[in-house]
N, C-alpha and C positions, 0 to 999 in steps of 0.2 A: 702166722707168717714165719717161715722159715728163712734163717741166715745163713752162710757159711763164713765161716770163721778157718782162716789160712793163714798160716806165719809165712811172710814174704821171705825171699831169697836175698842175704843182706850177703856184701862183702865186709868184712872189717879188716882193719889196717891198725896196726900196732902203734902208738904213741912212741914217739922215738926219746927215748928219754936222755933227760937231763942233768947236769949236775941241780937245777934250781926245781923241779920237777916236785920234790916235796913240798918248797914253799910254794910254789904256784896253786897244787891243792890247797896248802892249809890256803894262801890269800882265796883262790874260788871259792871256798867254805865260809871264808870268814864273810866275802862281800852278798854273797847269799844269805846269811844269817842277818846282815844291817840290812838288809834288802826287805826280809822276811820281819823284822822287827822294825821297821817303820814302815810297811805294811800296815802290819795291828797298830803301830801308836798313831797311826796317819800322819808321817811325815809329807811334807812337798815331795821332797826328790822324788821319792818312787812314783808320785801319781804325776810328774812330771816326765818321767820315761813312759806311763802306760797308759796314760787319760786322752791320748787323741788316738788310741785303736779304735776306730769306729765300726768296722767292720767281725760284729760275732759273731762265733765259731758256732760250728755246728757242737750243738746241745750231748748227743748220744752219738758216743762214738767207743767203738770197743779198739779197738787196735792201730796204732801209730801211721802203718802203712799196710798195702794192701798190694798181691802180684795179681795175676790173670783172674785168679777168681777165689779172690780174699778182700774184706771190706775192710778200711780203714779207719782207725779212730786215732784225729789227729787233730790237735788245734791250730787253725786258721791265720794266718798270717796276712795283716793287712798292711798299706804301704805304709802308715804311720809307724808301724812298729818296725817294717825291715828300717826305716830311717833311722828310729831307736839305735835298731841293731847296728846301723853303720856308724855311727856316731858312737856306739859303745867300742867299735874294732878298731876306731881311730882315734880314742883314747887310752886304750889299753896300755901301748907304749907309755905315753908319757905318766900315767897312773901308777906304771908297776913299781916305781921307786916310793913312792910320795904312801902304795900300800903296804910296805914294810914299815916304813917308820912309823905306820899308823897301829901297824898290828903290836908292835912294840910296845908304842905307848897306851895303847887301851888293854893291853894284859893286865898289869895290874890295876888299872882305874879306869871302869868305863866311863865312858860321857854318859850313857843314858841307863836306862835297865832296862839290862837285853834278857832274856830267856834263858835259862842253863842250857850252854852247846852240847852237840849230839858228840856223844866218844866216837872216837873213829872204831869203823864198823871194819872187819875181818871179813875182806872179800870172800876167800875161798869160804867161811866159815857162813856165810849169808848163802851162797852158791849150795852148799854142801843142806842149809835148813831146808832149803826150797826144794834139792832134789827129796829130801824125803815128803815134803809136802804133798808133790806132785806123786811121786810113788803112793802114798796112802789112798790119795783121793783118785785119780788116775790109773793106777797098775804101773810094772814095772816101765813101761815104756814112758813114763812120764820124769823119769831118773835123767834119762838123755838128753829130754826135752831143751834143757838148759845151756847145752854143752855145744861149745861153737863148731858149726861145720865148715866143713872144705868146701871146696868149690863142686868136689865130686859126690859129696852125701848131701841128703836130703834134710833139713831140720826135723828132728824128734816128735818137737810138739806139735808141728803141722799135720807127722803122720799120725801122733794121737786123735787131731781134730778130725782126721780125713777117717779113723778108723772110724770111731764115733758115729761122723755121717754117714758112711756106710751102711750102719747098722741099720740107718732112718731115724736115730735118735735127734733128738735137738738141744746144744752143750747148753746147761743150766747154767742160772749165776753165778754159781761156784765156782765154776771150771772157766769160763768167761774172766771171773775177777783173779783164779791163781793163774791164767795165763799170763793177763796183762799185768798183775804183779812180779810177776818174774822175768818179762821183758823190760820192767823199769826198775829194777835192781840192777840188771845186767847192765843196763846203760848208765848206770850210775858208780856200780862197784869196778864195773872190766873195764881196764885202759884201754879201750876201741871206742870210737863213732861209728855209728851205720853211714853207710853212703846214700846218697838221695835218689833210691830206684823204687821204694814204694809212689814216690810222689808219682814217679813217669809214667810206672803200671798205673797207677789210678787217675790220672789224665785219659789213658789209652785204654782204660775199659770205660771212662764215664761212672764213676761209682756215683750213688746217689747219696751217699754221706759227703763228699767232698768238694767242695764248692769248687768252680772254673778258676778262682785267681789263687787256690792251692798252689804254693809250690811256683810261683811267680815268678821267672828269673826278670828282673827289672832290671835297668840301667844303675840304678842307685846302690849294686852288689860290690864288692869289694872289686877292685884292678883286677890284686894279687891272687882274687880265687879263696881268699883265707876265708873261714867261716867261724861266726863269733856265736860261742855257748851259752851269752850270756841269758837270753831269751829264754831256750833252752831248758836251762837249771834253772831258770826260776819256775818255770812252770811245771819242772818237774817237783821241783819242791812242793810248788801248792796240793799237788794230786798226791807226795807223800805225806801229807800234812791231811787230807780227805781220809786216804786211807788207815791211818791213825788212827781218825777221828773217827772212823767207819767202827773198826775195829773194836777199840776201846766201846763204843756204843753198844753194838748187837755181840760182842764175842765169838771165835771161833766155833764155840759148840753149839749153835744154833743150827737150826733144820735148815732144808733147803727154800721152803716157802719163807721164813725169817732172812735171808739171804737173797733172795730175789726181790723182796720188798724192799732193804736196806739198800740194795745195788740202785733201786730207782728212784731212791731219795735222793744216790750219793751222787747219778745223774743230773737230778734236780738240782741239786746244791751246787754241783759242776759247774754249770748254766748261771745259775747267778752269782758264783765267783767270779765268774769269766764277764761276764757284762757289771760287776760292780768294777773291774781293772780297768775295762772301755772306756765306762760314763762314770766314772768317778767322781769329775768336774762337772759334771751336768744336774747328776741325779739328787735331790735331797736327803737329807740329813740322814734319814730314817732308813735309806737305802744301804747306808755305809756298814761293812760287819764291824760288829761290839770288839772293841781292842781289848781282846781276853789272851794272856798268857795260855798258853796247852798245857802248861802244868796245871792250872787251874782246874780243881776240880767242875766246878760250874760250868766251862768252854764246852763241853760237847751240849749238853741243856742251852747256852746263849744262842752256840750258833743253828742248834735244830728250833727256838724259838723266833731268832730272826730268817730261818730259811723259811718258815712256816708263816709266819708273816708277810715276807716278800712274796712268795707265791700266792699269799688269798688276794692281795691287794692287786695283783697284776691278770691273775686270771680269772677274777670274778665276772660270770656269765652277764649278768645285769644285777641292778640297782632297785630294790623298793625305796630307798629316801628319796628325797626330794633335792630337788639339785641346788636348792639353797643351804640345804640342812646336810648331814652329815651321819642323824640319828636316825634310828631303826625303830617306830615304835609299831606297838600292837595294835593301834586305831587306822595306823598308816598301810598295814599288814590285812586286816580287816577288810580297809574299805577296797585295797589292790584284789584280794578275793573276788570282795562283795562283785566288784564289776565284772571282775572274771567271769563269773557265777551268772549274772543275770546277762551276759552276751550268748554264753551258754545255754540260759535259760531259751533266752529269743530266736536262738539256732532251732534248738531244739521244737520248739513251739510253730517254727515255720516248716519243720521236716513235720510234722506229727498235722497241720492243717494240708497240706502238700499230700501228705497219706491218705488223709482223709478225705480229699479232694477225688482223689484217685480211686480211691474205694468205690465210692459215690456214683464214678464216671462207670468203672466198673462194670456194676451193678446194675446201673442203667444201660450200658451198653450190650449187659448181658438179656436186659430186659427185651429190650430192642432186637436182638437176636433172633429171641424166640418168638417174640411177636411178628416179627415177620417171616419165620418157618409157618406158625398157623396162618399166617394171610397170603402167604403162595398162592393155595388154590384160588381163598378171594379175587387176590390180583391180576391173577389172572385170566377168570371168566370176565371180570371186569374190563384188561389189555382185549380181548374179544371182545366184548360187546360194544366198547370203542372202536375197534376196526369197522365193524359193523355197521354201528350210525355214522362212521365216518365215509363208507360208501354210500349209505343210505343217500344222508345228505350232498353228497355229491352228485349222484344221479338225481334226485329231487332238483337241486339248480338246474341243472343239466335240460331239466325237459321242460320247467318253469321258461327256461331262456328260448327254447322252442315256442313256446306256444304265447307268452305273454305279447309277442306283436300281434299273430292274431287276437286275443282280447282284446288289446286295443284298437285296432279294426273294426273289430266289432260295434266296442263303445262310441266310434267315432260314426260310425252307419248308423246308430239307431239315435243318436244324437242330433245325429241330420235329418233324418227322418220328423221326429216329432219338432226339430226347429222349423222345419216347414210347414208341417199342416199350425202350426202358430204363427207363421207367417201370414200364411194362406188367410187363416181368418181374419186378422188384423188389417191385414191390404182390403178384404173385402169390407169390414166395418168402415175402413177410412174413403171407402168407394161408395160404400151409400149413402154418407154423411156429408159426400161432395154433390152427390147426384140431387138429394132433397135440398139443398143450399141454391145449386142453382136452379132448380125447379120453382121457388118461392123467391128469385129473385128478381125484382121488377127490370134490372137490364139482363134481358137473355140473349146470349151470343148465339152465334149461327151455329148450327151442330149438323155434324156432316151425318150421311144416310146412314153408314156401317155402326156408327158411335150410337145412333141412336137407337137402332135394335138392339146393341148388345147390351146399352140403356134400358130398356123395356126389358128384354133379358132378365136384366138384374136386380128391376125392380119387380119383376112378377113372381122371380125367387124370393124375393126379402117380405114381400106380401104372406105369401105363402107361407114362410118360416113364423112371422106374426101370429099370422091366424092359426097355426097347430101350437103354437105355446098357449096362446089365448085356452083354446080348447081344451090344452093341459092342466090350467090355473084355475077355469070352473070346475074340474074334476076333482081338486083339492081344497076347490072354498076357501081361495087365498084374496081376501076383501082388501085395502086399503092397498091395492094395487099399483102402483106406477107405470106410465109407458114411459123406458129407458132404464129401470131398475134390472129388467132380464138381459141376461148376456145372450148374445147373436153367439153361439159356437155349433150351432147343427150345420152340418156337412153333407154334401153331396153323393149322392151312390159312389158315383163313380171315383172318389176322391178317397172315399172310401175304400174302395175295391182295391185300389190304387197302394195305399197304404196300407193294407191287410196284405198283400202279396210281397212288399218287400219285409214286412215284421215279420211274417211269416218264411221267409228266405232267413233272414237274421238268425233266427231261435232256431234253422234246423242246420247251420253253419255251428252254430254252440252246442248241440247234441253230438255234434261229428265228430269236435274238436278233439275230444283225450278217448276214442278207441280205439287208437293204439297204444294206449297207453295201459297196464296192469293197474290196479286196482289200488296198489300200495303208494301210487304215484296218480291217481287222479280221483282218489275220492276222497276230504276232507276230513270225514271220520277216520280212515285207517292213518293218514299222516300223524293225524292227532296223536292215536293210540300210540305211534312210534316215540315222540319225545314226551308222551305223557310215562313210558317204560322210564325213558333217561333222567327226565324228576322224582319218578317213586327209588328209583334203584340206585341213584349217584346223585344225589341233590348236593352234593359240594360241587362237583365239576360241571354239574348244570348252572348253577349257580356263576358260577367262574366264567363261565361262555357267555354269559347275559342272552340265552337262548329265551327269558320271557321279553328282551326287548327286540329281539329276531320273528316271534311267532307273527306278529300282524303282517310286519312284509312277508311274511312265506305267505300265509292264508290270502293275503290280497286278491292273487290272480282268482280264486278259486268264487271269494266272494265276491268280487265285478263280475264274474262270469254270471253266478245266479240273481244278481241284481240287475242285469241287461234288462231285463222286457220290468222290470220296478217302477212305477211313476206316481208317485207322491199325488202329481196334481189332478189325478184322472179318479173318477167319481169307482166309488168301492176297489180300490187300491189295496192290493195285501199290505199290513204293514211291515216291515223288516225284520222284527220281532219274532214274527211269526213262519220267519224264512228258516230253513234248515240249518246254514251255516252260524244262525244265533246261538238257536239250540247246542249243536255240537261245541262251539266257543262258551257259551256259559257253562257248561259240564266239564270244561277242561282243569286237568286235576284230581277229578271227584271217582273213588273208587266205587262202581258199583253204585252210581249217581247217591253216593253219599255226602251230607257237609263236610267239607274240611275246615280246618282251622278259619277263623275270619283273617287271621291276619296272613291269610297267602297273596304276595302281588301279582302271581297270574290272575289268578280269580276276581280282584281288584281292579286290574288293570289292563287286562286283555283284550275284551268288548267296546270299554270306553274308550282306549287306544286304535282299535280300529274303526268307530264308530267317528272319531275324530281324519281318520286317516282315508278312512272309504265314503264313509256321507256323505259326509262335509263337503267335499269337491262334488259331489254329484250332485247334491241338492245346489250348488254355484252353477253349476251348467245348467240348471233347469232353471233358476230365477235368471241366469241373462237370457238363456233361448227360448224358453218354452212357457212361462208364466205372463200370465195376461192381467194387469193392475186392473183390469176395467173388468172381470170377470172376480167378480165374489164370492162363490164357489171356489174357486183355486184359489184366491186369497184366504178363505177361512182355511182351506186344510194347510196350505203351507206355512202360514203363521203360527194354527195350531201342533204342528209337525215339529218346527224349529223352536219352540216354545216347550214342548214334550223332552227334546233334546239334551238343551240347556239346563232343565231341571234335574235330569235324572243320568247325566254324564259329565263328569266335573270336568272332562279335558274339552267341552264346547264354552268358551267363555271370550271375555273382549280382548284376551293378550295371545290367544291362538292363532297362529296366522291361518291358518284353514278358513275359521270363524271369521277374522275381517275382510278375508276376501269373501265372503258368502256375504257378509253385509254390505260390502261394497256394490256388489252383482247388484242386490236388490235394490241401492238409492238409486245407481248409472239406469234400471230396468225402469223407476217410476220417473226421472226423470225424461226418459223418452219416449215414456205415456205423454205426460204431460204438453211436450214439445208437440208430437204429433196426433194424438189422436182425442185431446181437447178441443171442444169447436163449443162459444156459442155465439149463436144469432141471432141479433138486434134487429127488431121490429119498433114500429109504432103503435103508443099504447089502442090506438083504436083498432088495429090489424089485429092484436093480441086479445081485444077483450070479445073477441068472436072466438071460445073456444074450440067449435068443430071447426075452424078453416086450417089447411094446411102448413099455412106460417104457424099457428099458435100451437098446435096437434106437432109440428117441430121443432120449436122452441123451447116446451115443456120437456119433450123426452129429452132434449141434449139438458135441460137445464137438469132433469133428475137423474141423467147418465153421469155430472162433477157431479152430484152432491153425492149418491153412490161411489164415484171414484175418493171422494173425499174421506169418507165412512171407511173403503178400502186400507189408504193411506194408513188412517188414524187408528185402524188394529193393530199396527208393529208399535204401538207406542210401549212395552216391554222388552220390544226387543231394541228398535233404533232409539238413538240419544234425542231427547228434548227437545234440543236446540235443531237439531235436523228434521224432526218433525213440523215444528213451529215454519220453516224454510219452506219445506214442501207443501204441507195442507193446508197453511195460513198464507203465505205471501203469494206461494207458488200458482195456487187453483181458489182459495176461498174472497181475497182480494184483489183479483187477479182476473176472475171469471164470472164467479157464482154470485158475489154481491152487484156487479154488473148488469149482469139479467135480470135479477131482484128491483135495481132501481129503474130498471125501463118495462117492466111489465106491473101490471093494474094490483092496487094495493087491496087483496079480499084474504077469502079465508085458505086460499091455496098458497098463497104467498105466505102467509103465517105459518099454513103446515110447513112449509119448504125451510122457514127461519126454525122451525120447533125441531126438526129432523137434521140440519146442522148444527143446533143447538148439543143435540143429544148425543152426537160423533166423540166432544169432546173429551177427552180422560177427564175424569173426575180431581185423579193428585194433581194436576194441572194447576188447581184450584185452592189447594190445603194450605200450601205455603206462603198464598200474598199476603204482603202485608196494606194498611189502611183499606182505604172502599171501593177499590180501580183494579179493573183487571188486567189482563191480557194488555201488551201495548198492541200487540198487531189484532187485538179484538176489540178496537174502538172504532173502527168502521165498522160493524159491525154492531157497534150500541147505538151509534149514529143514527145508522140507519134504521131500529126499532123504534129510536124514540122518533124520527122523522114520520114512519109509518104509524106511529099514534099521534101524531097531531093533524095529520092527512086524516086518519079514521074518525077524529072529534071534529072537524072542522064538515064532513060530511058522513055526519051520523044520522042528520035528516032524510038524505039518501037510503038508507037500511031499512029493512020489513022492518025489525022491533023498533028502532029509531034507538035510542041513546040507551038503552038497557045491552042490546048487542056491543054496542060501539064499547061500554063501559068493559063489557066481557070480554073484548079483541085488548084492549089497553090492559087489563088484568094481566091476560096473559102474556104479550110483550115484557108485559114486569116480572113477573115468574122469571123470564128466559133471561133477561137481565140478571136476576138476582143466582140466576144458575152460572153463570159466568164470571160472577164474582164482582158485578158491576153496581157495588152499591149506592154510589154517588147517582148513577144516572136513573135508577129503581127509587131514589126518596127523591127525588125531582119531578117525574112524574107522578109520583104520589101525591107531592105537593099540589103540581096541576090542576089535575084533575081530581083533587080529594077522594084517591080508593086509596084501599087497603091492600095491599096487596101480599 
């Protein structure tokens, strides 16, 4: 940083002298000397003129005053002290008398001990040391420097500082401390005052050394204008009392670095002279400078050991003690490290995981990079062949949504189709079974003409039908025969005819349906192949679409279509297995019809998910429409069908709703067997026991038409629940119908067959679980009635070819059928009886 340094433009004005003009000096000198000496002895009075200057001066200051562009070094003047000062200008007067007689009397006997006084100093002879000073150090121009100018010349030593700066130089200590040395001789030796125009200039430049209340003209100044030294001279004193001190310490013949150091001590030391005058009163003890004589050899050592003191105590940056303690020790030094150190540490340890974090990320990022430079290409033939299946499967919906009404169409045509010709027979079983009812019934109503040819009609068809089954049954030497065991479903040409021409319209409506359609959109196998690519090639994103729980509704349309003319209950039936669309469905997956893995869920779950989805309802419309409970034939296959099903497709089971509606179909289908097309008819035993007459040749085939229906019934016992069987075969038809007939027709050996053949209907597990000797509850009409029909057959065993040998043989076996039923109370009852064995 560079300064300039400028000697202001001073007027001085001559002291107008006095006759008392010498004593006034010597009293100035002298009250500066008590001044200066109770100072150091620390009297009151003087820290009673200087102890409420509150306000300290700026620290570093080179020069007094300062013009346009010259800095000021000057001490501060606060209001405490101009009070001082007034107070000292308005005792001056009364003082001046009271300090002759003092100087009198303390010539020869002081009051205290004062310091040996300074000889008076030979102005010119001070003036004249300095100009050679300044010439040695300076050059000739520095001679001048000193020498007071006119109002019309320039001062000397400014033009030396100006030459100086010129150069670009910067004035060192040296030249700095013999300036202001030689400006405070001159105000001390030369009878002039400066006038106060440094103060105005450095208001009106804003110097940065001079504080705003510099130079303060206040109300509390003199009336008169007079201006009092005393201030003044004392502080000039102090700074020649530094200088001294300076002097004596470092010696003129020191370097210039030696002198630049010394000048910022003597700055330092300035600063807390200046603030020990302030706070005098305030500051403690320790603060106070050591009241050392200047002759004292030791005073320059006291006061650089208490300026060095004051300064460590006042600008120490911070503290390791402890703010209880006062002491510095090495454990306390230690542990203030130690902490340091391990905050440090922990910095450090979070920039270095941070690093390494980053590395890491790096690294992988870079990895990342490249890995997706090589999978470009992958990604995309992949983005294509996604676009790809993504029209695929849009036009696949697209033509599914075309066509799936007609499928259904379809299905609903051929559905009505075969619910009629199962009407058709049905209405006609129930027509012939009215016709022979009232032909054997002794009140016969009037029957009008038309009714009764179409009567004849109908009975000479149903004759006919009899007699070619008949003729079929000797051709297979089918012995232990029943009339009412064969089912009536042979049909009429024409019904035929009939029904061939619309199936046949049907199947060639379904050949039409998809050619207009390519190949890739109406044949099962190419669809396949399409998302069978999308699982070999992308099994994540196949995966992710749940495209194996999409494949059965896609395939649906395709497999009702080839299931159309499928009918379960119709004698040599393909079975479904054996259809195309199985085939292509079980291979799905399979490269080059290879095994895959067991654990793929297409291959799992595919077949049995449609098998659940496409059967299931189809086999429900065939048990409500088209299946005939009284025809045995369509009962073995469709029991055996749905029995095949359940075994070998886990999604057919009783929590399926598919499955309970199909089970439902079938109870609602035997329940309205039973309502309608159960019939039997009660005769008297003597009408009956004439087996060729037409009541009895009646009576018998309805009666082996329920126990047939029974037999029916009692094959879903795997599949319908127990208790729903017990309902139907037992309450419904067995108690209901068949032991009815039983008890009004003649007790022989046809009636036992009849007990022996509903005996045999029953499931066996039926039977595993009772507990004690009692079976079936709804099978005790049923024991009743056996043991009824052995005490009838002992009571007319006289009656029989063998006589009591047969009779014993009928009772035998009644017991037998008891004991198969689980009826063993009523089987040792009759044994008891009748003492057999049974």
């Amino acid at each position: 940083m560079t300064s300039t340094f400028k000697k202001p433009r001073r007027n001085f004005r001559k002291k107008i002298a006095t006759s008392d003009s010498d004593e006034g000096n010597n009293e100035e000198e002298k009250k500066e000397e008590v001044t200066k000496e109770a100072f150091n002895n620390g009297d009151s009075e003087p820290k009673i003129k200087y102890k409420k200057k509150r306000d300290i001066p700026s620290l570093l200051s080179f020069a007094d005053g300062e013009d346009d562009d010259d800095e000021i070094f000057q001490i501060k003047k606060s209001s405490h002290s101009k009070r001082i000062a007034k107070q000292l200008k308005k005792e001056s007067l009364k003082e001046k008398e009271e300090r002759k007689k003092e100087e009198i009397e303390a010539a020869p006997k002081p009051a205290s001990p004062v310091p040996a006084k300074v000889a008076p100093v030979n102005t010119e002879e001070k003036l004249k040391k300095l100009r050679e000073e300044l010439c040695t150090l300076n050059g000739d121009e520095a001679v001048a420097a000193e020498e007071p100018e006119s109002d019309e010349e320039t001062p000397k030593d400014r033009k030396m500082l100006q030459a100086v700066l010129k150069k670009g130089e910067i004035p060192d200590a040296t030249m700095i401390h013999m300036i202001r040395k030689s400006r405070q001789m001159a105000r001390e030796m030369v009878d002039f005052i400066p006038v106060d125009e440094a103060g105005g200039a450095a208001e009106a430049n804003n110097s940065r050394l001079v504080r705003d209340d510099d130079h303060d003209k206040s109300d509390d100044d003199d009336e008169e204008g007079r201006i009092d030294f005393a201030v003044n001279r004392a502080a000039r004193e102090r700074q020649r009392m530094k200088d001294e001190f300076l002097a004596a310490e470092h010696g003129s013949d020191q370097e210039g670095s030696d002198l630049e150091s010394g000048w910022e001590e003597q700055q330092i030391r300035k600063a807390v002279n200046i603030l020990q005058v302030s706070r005098d009163d305030e500051l403690p003890t320790k603060y106070t400078l050591p009241a050392t004589d200047k002759s004292d050899p030791n005073y320059a050592a006291d006061q650089s050991a208490f300026i060095n003191e004051t300064v460590k105590s006042n600008f120490q940056p911070f503290s390791l003690t402890s703010k209880g303690s006062n002491e510095l020790t090495i454990e306390l030094i230690q542990k203030k490290l130690k902490e340091r150190l391990d905050s440090i540490d922990e910095v450090y340890r979070s920039h270095v995981n941070e690093r390494d974090t980053l590395v890491i990320n790096l690294e992988e990022t870079q990895k990342e990079i490249e890995e997706a430079e090589k999978n470009s290409s992958i990604l995309e033939e992949r983005f294509k062949f996604f676009q790809e299946m993504r029209g695929y499967v849009r036009d696949l919906v697209e033509c599914l949504n075309e066509k799936v009404p007609t499928i259904q169409e379809l299905e609903t045509r051929m559905a009505n189709l075969l619910k009629q010709r199962a009407e058709k027979l049905v209405f006609r079983h129930q027509q012939d079974v009215r016709d022979q009812c009232q032909d054997y019934t002794a009140n016969k109503a009037h029957v009008i003409v038309d009714a009764a040819e179409a009567k004849q009609r109908r009975v000479a068809e149903r004759e006919a039908r009899r007699s070619r089954r008949r003729r079929a049954r000797e051709k297979k030497d089918l012995s232990g025969h029943h009339e009412g065991l064969s089912s009536d479903d042979e049909e009429n040409q024409s019904d035929i005819t009939k029904f061939n021409l619309e199936y046949g319209e049907i199947l060639k409506i379904r050949h039409r349906l998809f050619e207009d359609v390519e190949e890739d959109f109406s044949e099962l196998e190419n669809i396949r192949l399409h998302f069978e690519k999308w699982k070999t090639e992308n099994s994540e994103s196949y995966q992710e679409a749940y495209i194996g729980l999409c494949l059965p509704k896609l395939f649906n349309p395709f497999i009702r279509l080839e299931l159309l003319e499928w009918n379960p209950l119709q004698e040599n039936c393909k079975d479904f297995e054996d259809c195309h669309w199985y085939e292509c469905c079980a291979f799905y997956g399979f490269q080059n019809y290879v095994v895959s893995a067991i654990d793929d869920e297409d291959n799992v779950k595919l077949i049995p998910s449609i098998v659940e989805k496409v059967i299931l309802p189809k086999l429900t419309v065939f048990a409500a429409n088209v299946w005939d409970p009284l025809s045995t034939s369509q009962t073995t296959r469709f029991v055996n069908l749905i029995q095949k099903i359940s075994y070998d497709y886990h999604t057919v089971h009783g929590e399926s709703k598919n499955t309970q509606s199909l089970l439902k179909a079938i109870v609602q289908r035997i329940k309205k067997t039973l309502d309608d097309d159960v019939f039997m008819p009660l005769y008297l035993k003597t009408i009956l026991e004439n087996r060729s007459s037409g009541p009895a040749v009646f009576f018998h085939r309805q009666s082996w038409s329920c126990i047939k229906l029974l037999g029916n019934i009692l094959s879903w016992h795997r599949i319908l629940a127990t208790k729903m069987l017990h309902t139907l075969a037992l309450e419904g038809l067995l108690n209901r119908y068949i032991l009815l007939g039983l008890q009004t027709s003649p007790l022989n050996n046809e009636a036992l067959q009849k007990c022996t053949v509903i005996v045999s209907t029953f499931p066996k597990h039926w039977f595993l679980d009772l507990e004690e000797d009692k079976t079936i509850p709804l099978l005790e009409n049923l024991c009743r009635f056996l043991m009824f029909a052995a005490d009838n057959l002992w009571k007319n065993k006289s009656a029989a070819k063998d006589g009591e040998k047969e009779t014993k043989e009928q009772i035998r076996l009644i017991g037998k059928l008891l004991i198969n039923i689980h009826a063993y109370d009523h089987a040792n009852q009759l044994s008891e009886l009748y003492s057999l064995k049974i």
